[in-house]
Backbone as JSON, one array per atom type, in Angstrom:
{
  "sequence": "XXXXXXXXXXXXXXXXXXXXXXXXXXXXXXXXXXXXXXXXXXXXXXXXXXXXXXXXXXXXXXXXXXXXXXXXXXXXXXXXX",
  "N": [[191.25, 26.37, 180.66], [189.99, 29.43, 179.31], [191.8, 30.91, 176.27], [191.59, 33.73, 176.27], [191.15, 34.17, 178.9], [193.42, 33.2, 180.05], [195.07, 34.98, 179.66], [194.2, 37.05, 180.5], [193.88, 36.55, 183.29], [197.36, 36.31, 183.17], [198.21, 39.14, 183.17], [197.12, 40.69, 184.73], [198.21, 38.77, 187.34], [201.44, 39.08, 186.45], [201.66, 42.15, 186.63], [200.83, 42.53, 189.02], [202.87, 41.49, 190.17], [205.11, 43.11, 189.66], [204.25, 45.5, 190.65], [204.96, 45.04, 193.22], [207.37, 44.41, 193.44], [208.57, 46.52, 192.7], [207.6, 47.96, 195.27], [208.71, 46.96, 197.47], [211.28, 48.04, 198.94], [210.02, 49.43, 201.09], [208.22, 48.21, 202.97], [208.84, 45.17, 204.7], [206.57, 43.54, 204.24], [205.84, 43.75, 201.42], [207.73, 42.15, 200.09], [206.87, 39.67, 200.74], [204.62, 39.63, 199.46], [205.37, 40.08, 196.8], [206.6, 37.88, 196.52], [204.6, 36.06, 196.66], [203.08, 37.39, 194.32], [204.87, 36.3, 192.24], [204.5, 33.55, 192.43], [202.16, 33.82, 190.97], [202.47, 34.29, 188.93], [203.95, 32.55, 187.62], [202.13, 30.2, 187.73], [200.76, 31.54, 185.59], [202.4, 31.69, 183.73], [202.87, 28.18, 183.65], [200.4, 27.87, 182.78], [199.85, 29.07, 180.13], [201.62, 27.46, 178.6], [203.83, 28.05, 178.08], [206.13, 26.94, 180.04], [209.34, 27.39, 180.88], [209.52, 30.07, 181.7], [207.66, 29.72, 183.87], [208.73, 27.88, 185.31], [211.21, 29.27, 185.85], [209.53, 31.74, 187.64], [209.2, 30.34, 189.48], [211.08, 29.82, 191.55], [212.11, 32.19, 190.88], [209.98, 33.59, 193.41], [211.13, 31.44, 195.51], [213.76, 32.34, 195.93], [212.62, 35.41, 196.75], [210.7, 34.46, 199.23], [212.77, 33.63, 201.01], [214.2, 35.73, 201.51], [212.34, 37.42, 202.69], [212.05, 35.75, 204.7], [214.52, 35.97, 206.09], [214.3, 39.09, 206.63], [213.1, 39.3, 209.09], [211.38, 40.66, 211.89], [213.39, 41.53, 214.75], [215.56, 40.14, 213.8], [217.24, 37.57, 211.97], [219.47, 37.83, 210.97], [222.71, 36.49, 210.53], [225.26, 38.29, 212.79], [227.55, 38.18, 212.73], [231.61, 38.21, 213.17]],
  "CA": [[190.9, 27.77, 180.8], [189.98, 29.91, 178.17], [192.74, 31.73, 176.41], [191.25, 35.07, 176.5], [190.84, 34.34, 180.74], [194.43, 33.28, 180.65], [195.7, 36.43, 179.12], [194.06, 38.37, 181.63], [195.24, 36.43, 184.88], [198.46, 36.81, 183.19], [198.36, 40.91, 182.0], [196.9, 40.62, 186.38], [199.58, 38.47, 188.1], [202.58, 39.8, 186.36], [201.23, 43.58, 187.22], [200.76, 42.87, 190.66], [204.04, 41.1, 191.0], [206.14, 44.53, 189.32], [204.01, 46.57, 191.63], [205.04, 44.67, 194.88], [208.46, 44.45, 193.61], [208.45, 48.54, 193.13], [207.13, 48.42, 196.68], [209.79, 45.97, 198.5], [211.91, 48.5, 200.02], [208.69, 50.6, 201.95], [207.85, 47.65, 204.12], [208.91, 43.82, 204.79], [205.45, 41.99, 203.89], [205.86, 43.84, 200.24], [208.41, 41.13, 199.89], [206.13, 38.38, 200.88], [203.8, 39.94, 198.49], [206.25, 39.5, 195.51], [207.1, 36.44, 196.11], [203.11, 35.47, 196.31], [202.95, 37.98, 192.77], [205.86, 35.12, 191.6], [203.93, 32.37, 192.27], [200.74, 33.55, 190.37], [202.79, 34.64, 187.54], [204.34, 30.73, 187.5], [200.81, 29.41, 187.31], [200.3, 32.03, 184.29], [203.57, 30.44, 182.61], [202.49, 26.61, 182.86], [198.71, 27.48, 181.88], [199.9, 29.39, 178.95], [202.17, 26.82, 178.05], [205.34, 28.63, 178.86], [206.84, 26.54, 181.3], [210.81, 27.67, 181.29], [208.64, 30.96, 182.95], [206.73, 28.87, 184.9], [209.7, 27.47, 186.33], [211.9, 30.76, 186.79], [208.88, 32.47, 188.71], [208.54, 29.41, 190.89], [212.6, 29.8, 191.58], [211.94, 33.8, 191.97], [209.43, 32.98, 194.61], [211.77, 31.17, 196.51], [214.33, 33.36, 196.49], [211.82, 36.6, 197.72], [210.39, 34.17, 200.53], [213.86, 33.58, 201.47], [214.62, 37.04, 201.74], [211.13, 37.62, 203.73], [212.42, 35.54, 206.2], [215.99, 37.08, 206.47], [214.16, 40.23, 207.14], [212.09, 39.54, 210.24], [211.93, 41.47, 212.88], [214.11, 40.72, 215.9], [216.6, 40.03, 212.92], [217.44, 36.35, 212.36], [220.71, 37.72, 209.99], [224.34, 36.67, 211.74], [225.86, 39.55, 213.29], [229.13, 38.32, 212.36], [232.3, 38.1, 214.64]],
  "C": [[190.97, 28.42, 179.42], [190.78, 30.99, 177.63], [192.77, 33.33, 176.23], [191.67, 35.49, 178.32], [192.3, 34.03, 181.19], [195.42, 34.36, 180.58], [195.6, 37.28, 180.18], [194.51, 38.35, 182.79], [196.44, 37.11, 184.49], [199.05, 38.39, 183.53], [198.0, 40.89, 184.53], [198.03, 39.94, 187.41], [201.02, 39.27, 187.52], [202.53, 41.2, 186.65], [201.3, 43.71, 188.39], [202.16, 42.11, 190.73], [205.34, 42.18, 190.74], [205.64, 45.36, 190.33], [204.63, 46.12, 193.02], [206.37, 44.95, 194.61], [209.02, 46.27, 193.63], [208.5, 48.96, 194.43], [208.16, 47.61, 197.8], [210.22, 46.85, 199.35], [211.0, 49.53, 201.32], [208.57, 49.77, 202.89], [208.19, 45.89, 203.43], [207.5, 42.84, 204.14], [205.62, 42.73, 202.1], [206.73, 42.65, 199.44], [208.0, 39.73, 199.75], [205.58, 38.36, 199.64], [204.25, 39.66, 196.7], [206.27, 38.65, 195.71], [205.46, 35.62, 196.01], [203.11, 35.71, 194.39], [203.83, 36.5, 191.73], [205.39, 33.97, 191.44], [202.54, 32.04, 191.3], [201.37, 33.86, 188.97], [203.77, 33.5, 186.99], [203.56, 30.54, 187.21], [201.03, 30.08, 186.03], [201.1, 31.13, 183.4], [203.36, 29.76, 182.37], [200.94, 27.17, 182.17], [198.62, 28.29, 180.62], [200.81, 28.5, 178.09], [203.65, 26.91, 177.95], [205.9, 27.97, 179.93], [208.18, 26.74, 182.16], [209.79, 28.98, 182.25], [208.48, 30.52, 184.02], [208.04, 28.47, 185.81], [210.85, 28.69, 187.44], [211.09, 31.62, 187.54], [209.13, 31.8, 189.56], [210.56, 29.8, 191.7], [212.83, 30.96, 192.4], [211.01, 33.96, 193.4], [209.93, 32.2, 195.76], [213.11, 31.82, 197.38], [213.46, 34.93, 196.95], [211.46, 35.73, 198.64], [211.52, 34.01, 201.33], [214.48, 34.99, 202.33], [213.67, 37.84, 202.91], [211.37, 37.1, 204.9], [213.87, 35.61, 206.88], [215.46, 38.13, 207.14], [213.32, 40.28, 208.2], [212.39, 40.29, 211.23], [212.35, 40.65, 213.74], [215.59, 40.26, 214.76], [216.83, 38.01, 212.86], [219.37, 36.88, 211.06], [221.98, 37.48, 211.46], [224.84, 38.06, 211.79], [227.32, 39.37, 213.01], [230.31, 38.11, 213.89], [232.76, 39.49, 215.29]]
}
């Protein structure tokens, strides 16, 4: 990819993954949505050559899907004793 076109995914995934994270507490799929934003802003990391990135998005992405599915409705969190 050409490194003008990877600049711009990048300057595009990391934008949309600050905006979702801005947006987390408004509604549950904003959460999903970050953690998607996390995964495109991983790709940016390895295809710019950045890979420690690359790796801590892919990481942050697992912790927000994690959290996405903590928060479902009907609850799946323990209630405790």
């Amino acid at each position: 990819m050409h490194s003008a076109a990877v600049t711009i995914f990048g300057i595009c995934s990391v934008g949309f993954m600050m905006a979702m994270y801005a947006l987390e507490r408004r509604h549950r799929g904003f959460v999903a949505a970050f953690a998607l934003g996390c995964l495109l802003s991983s790709a940016y990391g390895f295809l710019s050559g950045a890979w420690p990135f690359g790796i801590a998005e892919v990481i942050w992405s697992g912790i927000a899907f994690g959290r996405f599915h903590r928060s479902a409705p009907g609850g799946t969190r323990s209630q405790g004793p």
